[in-house]
C-alpha positions as CSV (number, residue, x, y, z in Angstrom):
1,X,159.2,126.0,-14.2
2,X,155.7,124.9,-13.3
3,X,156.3,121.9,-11.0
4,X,152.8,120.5,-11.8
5,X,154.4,119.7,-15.1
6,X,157.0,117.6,-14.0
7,X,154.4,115.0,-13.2
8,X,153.4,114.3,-16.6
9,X,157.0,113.8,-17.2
10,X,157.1,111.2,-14.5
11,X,154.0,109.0,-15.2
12,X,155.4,109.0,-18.9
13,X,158.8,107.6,-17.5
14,X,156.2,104.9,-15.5
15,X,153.6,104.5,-17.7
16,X,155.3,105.0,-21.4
17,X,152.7,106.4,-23.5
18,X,151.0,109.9,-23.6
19,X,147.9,108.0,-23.9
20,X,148.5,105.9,-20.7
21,X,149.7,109.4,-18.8
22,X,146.4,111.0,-19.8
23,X,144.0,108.1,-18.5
24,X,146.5,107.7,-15.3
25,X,146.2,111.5,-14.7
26,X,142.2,111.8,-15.7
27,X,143.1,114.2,-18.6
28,X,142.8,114.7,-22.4
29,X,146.1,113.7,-24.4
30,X,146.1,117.2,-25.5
31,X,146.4,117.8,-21.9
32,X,149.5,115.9,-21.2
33,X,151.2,116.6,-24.6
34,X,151.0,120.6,-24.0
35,X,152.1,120.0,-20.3
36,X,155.6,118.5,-22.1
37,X,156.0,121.0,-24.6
38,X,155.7,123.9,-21.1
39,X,158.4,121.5,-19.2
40,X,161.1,121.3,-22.6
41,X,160.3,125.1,-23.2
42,X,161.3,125.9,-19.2
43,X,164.2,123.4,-19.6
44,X,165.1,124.8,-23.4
45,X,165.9,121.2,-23.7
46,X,163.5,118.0,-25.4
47,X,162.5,115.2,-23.1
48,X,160.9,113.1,-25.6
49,X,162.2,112.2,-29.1
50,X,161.4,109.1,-31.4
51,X,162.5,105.9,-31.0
52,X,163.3,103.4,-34.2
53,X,159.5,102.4,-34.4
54,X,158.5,105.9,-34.4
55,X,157.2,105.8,-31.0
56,X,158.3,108.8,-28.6
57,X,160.6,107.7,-25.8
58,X,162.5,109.7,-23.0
59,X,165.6,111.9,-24.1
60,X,169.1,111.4,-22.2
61,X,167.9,114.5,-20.5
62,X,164.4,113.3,-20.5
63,X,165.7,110.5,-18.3
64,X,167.6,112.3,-15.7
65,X,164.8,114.4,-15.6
66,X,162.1,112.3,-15.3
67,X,164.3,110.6,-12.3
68,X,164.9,113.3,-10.2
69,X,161.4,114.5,-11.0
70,X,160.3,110.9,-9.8
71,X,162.0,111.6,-6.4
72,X,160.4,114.6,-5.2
73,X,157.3,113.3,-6.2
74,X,158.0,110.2,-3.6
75,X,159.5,113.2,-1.1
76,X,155.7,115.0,-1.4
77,X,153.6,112.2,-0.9
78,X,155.7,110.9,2.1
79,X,155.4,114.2,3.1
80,X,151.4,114.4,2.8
81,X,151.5,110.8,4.9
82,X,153.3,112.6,7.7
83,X,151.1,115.0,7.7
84,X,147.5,113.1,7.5
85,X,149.5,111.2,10.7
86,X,150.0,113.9,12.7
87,X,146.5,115.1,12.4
88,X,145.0,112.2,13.3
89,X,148.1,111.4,15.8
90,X,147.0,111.5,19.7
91,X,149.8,113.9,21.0
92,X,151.3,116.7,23.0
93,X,149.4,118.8,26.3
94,X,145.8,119.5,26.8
95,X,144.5,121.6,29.8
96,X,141.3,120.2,31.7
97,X,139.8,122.2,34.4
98,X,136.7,121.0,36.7
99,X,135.8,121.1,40.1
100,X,138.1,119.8,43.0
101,X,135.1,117.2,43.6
102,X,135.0,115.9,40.0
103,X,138.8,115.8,39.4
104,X,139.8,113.7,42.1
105,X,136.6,111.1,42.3
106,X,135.4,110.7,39.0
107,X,139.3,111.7,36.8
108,X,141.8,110.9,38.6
109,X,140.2,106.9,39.4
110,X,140.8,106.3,35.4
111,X,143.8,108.1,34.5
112,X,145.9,105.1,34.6
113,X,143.6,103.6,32.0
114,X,143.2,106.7,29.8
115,X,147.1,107.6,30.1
116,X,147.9,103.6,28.8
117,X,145.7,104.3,25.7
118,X,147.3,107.2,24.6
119,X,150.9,107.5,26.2
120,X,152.0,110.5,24.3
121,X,149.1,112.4,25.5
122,X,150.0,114.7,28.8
123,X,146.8,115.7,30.6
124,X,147.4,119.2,33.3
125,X,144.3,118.8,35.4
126,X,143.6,122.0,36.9
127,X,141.1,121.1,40.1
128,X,139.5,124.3,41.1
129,X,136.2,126.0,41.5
130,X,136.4,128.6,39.6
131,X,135.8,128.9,36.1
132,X,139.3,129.4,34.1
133,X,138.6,130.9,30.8
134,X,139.0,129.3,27.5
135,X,139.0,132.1,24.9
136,X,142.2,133.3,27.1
137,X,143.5,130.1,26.9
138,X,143.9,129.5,30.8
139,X,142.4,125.6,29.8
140,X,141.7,124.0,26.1
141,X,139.0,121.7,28.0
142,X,136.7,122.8,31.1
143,X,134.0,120.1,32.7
144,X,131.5,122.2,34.1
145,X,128.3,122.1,36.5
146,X,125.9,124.5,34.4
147,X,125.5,125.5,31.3
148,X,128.0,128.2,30.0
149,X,127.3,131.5,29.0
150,X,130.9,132.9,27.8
151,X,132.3,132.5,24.4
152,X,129.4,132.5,22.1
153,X,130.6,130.8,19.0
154,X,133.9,130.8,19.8
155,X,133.4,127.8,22.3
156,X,131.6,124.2,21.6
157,X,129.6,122.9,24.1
158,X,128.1,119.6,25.1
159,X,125.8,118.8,28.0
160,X,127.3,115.4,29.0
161,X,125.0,114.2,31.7
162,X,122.6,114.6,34.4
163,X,124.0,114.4,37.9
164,X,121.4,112.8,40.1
165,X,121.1,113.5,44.0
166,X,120.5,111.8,46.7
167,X,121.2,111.6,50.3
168,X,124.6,109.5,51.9
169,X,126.0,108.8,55.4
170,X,128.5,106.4,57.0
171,X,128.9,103.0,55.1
172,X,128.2,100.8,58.4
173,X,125.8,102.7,60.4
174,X,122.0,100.9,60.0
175,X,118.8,102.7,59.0
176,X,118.2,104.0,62.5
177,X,121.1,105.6,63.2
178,X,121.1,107.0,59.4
179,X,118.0,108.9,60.6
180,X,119.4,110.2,63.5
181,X,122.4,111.5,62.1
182,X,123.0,115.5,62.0
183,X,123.0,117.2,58.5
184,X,126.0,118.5,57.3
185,X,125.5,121.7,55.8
186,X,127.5,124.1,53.6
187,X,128.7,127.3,54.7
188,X,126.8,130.6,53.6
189,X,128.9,131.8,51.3
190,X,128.0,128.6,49.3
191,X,124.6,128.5,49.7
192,X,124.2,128.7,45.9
193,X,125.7,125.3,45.3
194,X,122.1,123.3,44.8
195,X,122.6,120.6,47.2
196,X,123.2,123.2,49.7
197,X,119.6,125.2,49.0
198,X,117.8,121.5,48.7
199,X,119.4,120.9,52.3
200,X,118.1,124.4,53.5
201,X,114.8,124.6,52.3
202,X,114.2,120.5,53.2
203,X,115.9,119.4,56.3
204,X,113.6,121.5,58.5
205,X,110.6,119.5,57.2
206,X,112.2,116.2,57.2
207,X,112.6,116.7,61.3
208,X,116.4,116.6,61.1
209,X,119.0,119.6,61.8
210,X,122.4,120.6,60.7
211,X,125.8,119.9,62.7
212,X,127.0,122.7,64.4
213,X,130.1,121.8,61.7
214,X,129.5,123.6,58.1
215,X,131.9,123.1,55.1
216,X,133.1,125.2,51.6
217,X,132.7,122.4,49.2
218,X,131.4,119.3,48.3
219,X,134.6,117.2,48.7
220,X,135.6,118.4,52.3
221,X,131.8,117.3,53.3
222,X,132.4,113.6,51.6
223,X,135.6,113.1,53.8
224,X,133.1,114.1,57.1
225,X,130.5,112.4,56.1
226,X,133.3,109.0,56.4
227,X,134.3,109.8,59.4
228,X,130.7,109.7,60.7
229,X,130.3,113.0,61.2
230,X,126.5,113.0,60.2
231,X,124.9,112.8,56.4
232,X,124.8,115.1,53.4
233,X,123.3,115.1,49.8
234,X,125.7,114.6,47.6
235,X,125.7,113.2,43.6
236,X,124.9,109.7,43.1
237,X,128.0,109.2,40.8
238,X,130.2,110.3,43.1
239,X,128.7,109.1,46.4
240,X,128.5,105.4,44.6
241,X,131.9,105.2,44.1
242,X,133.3,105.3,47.3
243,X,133.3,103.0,49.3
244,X,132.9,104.4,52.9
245,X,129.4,105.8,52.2
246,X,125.7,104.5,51.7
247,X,123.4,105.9,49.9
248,X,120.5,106.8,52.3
249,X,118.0,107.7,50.0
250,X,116.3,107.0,46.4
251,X,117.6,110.1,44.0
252,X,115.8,113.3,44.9
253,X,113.5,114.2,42.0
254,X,113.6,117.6,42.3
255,X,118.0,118.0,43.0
256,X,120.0,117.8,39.4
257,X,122.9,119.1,38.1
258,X,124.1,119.3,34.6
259,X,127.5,118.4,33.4
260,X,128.8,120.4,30.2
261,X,132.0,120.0,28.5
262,X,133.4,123.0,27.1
263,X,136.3,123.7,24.8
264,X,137.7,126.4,21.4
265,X,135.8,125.8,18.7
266,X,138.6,126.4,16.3
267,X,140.5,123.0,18.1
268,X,137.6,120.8,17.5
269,X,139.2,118.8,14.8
270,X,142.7,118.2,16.8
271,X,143.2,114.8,17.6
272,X,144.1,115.2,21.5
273,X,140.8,117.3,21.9
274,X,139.0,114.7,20.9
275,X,140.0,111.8,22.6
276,X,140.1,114.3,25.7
277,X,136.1,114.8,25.1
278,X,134.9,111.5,24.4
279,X,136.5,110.1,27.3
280,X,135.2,112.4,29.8
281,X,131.6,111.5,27.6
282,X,132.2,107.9,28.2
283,X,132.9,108.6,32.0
284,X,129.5,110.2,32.3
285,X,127.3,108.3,30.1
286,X,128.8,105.3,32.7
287,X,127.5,106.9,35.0
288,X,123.7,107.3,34.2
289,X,124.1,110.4,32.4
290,X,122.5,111.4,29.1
291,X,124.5,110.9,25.9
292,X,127.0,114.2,24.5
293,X,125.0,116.4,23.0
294,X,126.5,119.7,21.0
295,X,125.0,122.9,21.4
């Protein structure tokens, strides 16, 4: 039996007329009356006869038919609802790696918010400096400082924003003691991060010098520069947001960083990839950042 032909049998049972099947169905009446004759030859039995005023009507089996027909037709397109919800349903785990720095001063400050708009959503942040691979499927979502170069077309990328620079120091110290505050410096194993090589090839010139105190990353060197342990440079959206710093200096023109997002190109259409994305857009472009932009 071809069940495509049951539903001629069922708009006839709703409809009536082979006429009102074929403009319901956007087909010829040929169409529909050819479609019967298939369904009575697989059932061996007729499902339309003529009534007294000659016009066809549904057979005792024609009926029964037609019912149970109408039934899995119901059972198919609640089934095609479901599954139109679930695509566009915000569900289940997504994995979002970015640096320690980024994860706890810029994420973790609106996860509350984020988590109340879509409470079946579990986010794993993974807060690390290194780069966890995607095509492996160590994280479906990485924020990262740079451009990528893995993955080819395999991965989507979008530059998110420009993080500015500029230089920071204790909240309540005043403009003179600001300037005579110690640099603190990175140690040389991470002499590659940009704010490090702006602070080495600059502070000389400025007149100042590093504390004899030198730190691995950017986030242990925010937590010395509260406790007034001298003044760093540091990004503008991070060093804004807290409240025990002050920024020291207009952004340095020549110190940015570029924020990509980064996930599978084969989950770009799944719902709880893409709220995951456009909030972490939203968080930069709120931040003086450039809008997405897909690569």
């Amino acid at each position: 039996m071809d069940w495509n032909n049951l539903r001629y049998l069922v708009e006839f049972k709703r409809t009536g007329t082979l006429l009102a099947v074929a403009k319901r169905l956007e087909v010829d009446a040929t169409t529909v009356s050819r479609r019967i004759r298939s369904l009575e030859a697989s059932f061996g039995l007729d499902v339309l006869e003529r009534g007294p005023d000659g016009n066809l009507v549904l057979t005792e089996a024609g009926v029964r038919a037609a019912a149970q027909a109408e039934q899995i037709d119901q059972l198919v397109a609640d089934l095609q609802g479901d599954l139109v919800d679930a695509k566009h349903r915000v569900t289940g785990v997504v994995h979002l790696s970015a640096v320690p720095m980024l994860v706890k001063r810029i994420l973790i400050p609106q996860i509350a918010i984020f988590s109340a708009k879509y409470p079946e959503l579990t986010l794993h942040l993974n807060a690390d400096n290194r780069n966890f691979c995607l095509t492996n499927r160590e994280t479906d979502v990485a924020l990262r400082l740079g451009r990528p170069t893995e993955g080819g077309h395999s991965l989507k990328a979008y530059r998110v924003g420009l993080m500015t620079h500029a230089v920071f120091a204790p909240e309540a110290l005043s403009g003179d003691a600001v300037d005579r505050l110690s640099w603190l410096g990175y140690q040389h194993e991470m002499q590659n991060l940009p704010q490090a090589r702006w602070m080495e090839d600059n502070v000389a010139g400025l007149g100042g010098e590093f504390a004899s105190t030198r730190f691995y990353d950017a986030d242990t060197a925010i937590e010395a520069v509260a406790a007034g342990l001298g003044k760093t440079v540091l990004p503008c959206l991070v060093g804004q947001k807290d409240a025990r710093l002050q920024q020291a200096s207009e952004p340095l023109p020549d110190l940015f960083r570029e924020a990509w997002l980064i996930h599978r190109a084969e989950d770009a259409k799944l719902a709880r990839i893409q709220v995951v994305c456009q909030w972490l857009a939203d968080l930069f472009r709120g931040n003086q950042c450039d809008a997405a932009k897909p690569i």
